[in-house]
C-alpha positions as CSV (number, residue, x, y, z in Angstrom):
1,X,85.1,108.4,100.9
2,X,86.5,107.6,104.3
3,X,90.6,108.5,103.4
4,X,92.7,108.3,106.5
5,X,95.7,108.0,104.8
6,X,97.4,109.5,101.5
7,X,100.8,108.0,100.4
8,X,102.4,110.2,97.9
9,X,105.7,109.2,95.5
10,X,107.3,112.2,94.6
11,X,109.0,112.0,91.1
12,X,106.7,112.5,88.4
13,X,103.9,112.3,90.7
14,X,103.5,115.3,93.8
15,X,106.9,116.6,92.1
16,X,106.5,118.8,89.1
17,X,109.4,118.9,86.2
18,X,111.3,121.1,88.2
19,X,111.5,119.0,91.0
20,X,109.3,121.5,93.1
21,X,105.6,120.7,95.1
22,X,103.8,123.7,93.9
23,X,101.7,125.9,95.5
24,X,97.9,124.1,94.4
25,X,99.8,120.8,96.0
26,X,101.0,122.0,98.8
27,X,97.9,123.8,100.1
28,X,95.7,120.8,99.2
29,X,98.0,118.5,101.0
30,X,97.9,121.0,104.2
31,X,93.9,121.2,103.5
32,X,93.5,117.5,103.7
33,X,95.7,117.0,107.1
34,X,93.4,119.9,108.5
35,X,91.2,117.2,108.3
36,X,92.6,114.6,110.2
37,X,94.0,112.8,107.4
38,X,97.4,111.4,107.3
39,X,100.2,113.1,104.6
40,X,102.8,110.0,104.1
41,X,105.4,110.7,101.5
42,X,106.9,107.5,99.9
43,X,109.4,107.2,97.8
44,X,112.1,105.1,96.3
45,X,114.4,108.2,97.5
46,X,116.7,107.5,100.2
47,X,115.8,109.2,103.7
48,X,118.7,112.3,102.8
49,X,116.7,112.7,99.5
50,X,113.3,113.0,101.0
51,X,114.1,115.6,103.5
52,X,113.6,118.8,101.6
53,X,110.2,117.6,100.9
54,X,109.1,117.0,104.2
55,X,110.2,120.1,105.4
56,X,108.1,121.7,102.8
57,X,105.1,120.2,104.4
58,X,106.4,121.4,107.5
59,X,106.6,117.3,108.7
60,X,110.0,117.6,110.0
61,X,108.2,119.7,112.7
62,X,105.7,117.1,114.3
63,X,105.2,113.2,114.1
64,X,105.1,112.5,110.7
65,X,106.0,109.3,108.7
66,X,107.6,108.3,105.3
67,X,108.1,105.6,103.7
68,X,112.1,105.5,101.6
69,X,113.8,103.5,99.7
70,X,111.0,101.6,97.8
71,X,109.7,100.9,101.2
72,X,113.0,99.4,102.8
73,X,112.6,102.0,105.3
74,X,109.7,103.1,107.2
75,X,110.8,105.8,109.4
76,X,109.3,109.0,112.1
77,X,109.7,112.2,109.6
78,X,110.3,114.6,112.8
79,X,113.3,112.5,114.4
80,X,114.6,110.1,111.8
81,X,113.9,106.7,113.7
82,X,113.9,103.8,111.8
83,X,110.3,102.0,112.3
84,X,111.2,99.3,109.7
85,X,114.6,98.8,108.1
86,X,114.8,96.0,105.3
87,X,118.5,95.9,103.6
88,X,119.8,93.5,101.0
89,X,120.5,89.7,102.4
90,X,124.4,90.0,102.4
91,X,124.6,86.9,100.0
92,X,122.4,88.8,97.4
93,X,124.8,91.5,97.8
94,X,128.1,89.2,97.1
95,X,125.9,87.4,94.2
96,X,124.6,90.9,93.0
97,X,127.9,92.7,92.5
98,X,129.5,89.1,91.0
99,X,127.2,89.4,88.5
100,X,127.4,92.7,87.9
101,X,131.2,92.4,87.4
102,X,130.9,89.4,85.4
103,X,129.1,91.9,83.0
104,X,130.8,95.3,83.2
105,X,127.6,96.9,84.4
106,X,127.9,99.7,86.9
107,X,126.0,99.6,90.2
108,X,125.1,101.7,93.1
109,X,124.3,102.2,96.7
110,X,123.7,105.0,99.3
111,X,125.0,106.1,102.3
112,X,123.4,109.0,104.3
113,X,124.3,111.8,102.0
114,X,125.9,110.1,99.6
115,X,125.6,107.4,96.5
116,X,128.8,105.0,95.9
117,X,128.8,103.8,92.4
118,X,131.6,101.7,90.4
119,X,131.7,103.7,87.4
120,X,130.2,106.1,85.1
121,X,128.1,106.5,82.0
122,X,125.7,108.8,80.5
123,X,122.7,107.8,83.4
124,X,124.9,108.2,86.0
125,X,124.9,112.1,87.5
126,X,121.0,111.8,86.9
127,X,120.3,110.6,90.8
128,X,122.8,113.1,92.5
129,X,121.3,115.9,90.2
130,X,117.5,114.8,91.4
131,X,118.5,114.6,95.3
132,X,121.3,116.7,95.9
133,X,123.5,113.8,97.4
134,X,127.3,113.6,96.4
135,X,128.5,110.6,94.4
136,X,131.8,108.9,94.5
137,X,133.2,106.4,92.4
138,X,134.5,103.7,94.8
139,X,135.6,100.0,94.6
140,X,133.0,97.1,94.7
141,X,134.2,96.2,97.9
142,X,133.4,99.8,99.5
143,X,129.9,99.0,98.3
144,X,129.6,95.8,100.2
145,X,130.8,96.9,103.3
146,X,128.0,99.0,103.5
147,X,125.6,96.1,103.4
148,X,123.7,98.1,100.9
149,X,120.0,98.5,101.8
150,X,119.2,98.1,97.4
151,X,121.4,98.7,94.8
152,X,120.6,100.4,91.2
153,X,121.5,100.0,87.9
154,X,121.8,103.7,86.1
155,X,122.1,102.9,82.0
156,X,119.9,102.7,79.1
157,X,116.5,101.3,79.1
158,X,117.2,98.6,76.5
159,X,120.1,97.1,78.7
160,X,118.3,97.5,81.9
161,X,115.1,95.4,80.6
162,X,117.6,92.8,79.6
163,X,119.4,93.0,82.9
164,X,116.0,92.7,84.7
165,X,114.9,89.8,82.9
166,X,118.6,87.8,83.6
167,X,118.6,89.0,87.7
168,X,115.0,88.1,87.9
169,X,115.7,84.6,86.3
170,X,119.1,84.5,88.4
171,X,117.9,85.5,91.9
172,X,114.4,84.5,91.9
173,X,112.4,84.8,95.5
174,X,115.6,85.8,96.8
175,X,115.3,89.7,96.0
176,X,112.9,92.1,94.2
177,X,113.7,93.3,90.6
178,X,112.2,96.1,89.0
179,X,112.7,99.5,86.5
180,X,111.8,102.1,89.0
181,X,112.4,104.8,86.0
182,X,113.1,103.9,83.0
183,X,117.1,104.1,83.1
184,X,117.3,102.6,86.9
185,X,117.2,98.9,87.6
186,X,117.2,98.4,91.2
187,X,117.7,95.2,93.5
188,X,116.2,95.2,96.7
189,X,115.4,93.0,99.9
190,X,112.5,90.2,98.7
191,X,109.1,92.0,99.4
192,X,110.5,95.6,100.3
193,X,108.0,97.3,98.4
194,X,106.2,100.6,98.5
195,X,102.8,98.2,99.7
196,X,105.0,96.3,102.1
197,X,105.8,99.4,104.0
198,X,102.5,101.4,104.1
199,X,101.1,98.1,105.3
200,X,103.3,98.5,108.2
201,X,102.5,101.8,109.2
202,X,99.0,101.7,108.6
203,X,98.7,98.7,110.5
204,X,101.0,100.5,113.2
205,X,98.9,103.4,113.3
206,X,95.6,101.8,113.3
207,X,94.3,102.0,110.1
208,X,92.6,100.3,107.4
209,X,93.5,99.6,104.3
210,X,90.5,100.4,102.6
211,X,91.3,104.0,104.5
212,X,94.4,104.9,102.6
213,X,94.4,106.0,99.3
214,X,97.6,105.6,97.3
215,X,99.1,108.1,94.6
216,X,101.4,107.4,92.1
217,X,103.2,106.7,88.7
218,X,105.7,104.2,88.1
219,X,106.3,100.3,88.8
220,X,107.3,101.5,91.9
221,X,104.4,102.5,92.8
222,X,102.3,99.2,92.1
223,X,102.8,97.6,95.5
224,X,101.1,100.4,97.3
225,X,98.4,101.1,94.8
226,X,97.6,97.9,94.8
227,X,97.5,97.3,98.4
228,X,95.8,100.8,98.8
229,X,91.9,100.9,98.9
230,X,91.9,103.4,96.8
231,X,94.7,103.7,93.5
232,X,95.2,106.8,91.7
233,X,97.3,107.0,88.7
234,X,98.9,110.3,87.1
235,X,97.6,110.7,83.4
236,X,101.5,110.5,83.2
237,X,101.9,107.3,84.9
238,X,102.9,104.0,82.7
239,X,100.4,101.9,81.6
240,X,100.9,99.2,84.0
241,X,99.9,101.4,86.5
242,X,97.1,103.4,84.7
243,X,95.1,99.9,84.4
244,X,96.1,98.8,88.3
245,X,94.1,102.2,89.2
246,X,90.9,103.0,90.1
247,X,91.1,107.0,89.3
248,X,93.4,108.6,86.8
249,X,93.9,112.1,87.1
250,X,92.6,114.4,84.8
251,X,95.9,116.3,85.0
252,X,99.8,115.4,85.4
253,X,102.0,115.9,87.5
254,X,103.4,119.4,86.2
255,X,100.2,120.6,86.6
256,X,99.4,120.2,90.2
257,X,97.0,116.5,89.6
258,X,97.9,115.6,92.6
259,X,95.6,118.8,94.6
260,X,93.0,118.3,91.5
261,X,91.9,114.5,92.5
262,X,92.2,115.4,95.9
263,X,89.2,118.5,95.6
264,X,87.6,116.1,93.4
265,X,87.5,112.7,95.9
266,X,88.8,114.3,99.4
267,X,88.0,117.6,99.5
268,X,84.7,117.8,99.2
């Protein structure tokens, strides 16, 4: 198997419950770029978020790349430049936050090391808790004049699948809507996707796509599997993305999967 390329996500896929890459990870990861083979972390994380875990990898350090926000961003991991930068159309924003009004449903954005959001509810301290970023409860207008790269939705899964079927029908081909975990609906920039992004840098660095493999577990993740020459799937994964895949690993993602596919189809 001729792998240039990995692109990890990290929740619930490198990431184990305690938001940690563990040892067996690590070391496979490091084993792997011994080899020539390119580590890209990508993540619907925003680049503040992803830091700890490049520096674990020690990409901070030297030329590295990730891949943030969903793929909005596509940026060096050693010096923060911006390679590809993909925000919300400012009339999706406007319509976005209308709506959102119009409804009483909370919304988000980011800002460096901070999320803005309009309110609170029981889903609400779950992003700051996973990526160490402050929140502040600000006024829809603060949010806008941001120009938001995506927003999210942070509230029960019920009323999110509801909300994604009514923005879907209600924006169209004018912005992505999808349930990144099951209590975040985000809106993003129409084709910002995890796929859209490593197509960039793969086609930036020179490689082909049936030289990357893609790792992942959510429906976040099905842009870059399916783009990706090869698709693996955590056992954990949902099934959307378990039948996208063409390996499934034989263990999840608390239990170091991620370095187990990678002796089994990499490493070898």
């Amino acid at each position: 198997m001729n792998i240039r390329m990995i692109a990890l996500d990290l929740d619930d896929t490198l990431l184990d419950h305690d938001q940690l890459i563990s040892v067996e990870n690590h070391d496979a990861l490091v084993a792997a770029e011994q080899r020539g083979i390119r580590i890209v972390l990508a993540s619907g994380r925003s680049p503040f978020g992803m830091q700890p875990y490049l520096a674990q990898l020690e990409l901070h350090q030297r030329e590295g790349y990730a891949v943030s926000f969903n793929g909005a961003i596509v940026m060096r991991s050693d010096t923060g430049q911006q390679l590809l930068y993909e925000g919300l159309p400012p009339d999706v924003a406007h319509d976005v936050m209308d709506w959102a009004q119009q409804r009483g449903a909370i919304i988000q954005t980011y800002h460096n090391d901070t999320i803005y959001i309009t309110g609170e509810n029981a889903h609400t301290h779950i992003d700051s808790s996973l990526t160490g970023m402050k929140q502040v409860v600000a006024e829809p207008g603060k949010l806008l004049d941001l120009q938001p790269i995506k927003y999210v939705f942070p509230g029960e899964p019920e009323l999110l699948q509801q909300y994604q079927n009514e923005l879907r029908a209600y924006l169209g081909e004018r912005a992505g809507v999808f349930v990144s975990k099951p209590y975040f609906l985000e809106v993003m920039a129409p084709g910002a996707d995890k796929g859209h992004g490593l197509a960039f840098l793969a086609e930036r660095l020179g490689i082909d796509r049936e030289q990357v493999m893609a790792v992942g577990d959510a429906a976040n993740d099905l842009g870059m599997l399916r783009w990706a020459g090869t698709a693996v799937a955590m056992s954990n994964a949902v099934p959307e993305v378990l039948e996208t895949a063409d390996y499934v690993t034989e263990r999840d993602n608390h239990h170091a999967g991620v370095a187990h596919i990678l002796q089994q189809l990499v490493l070898i």
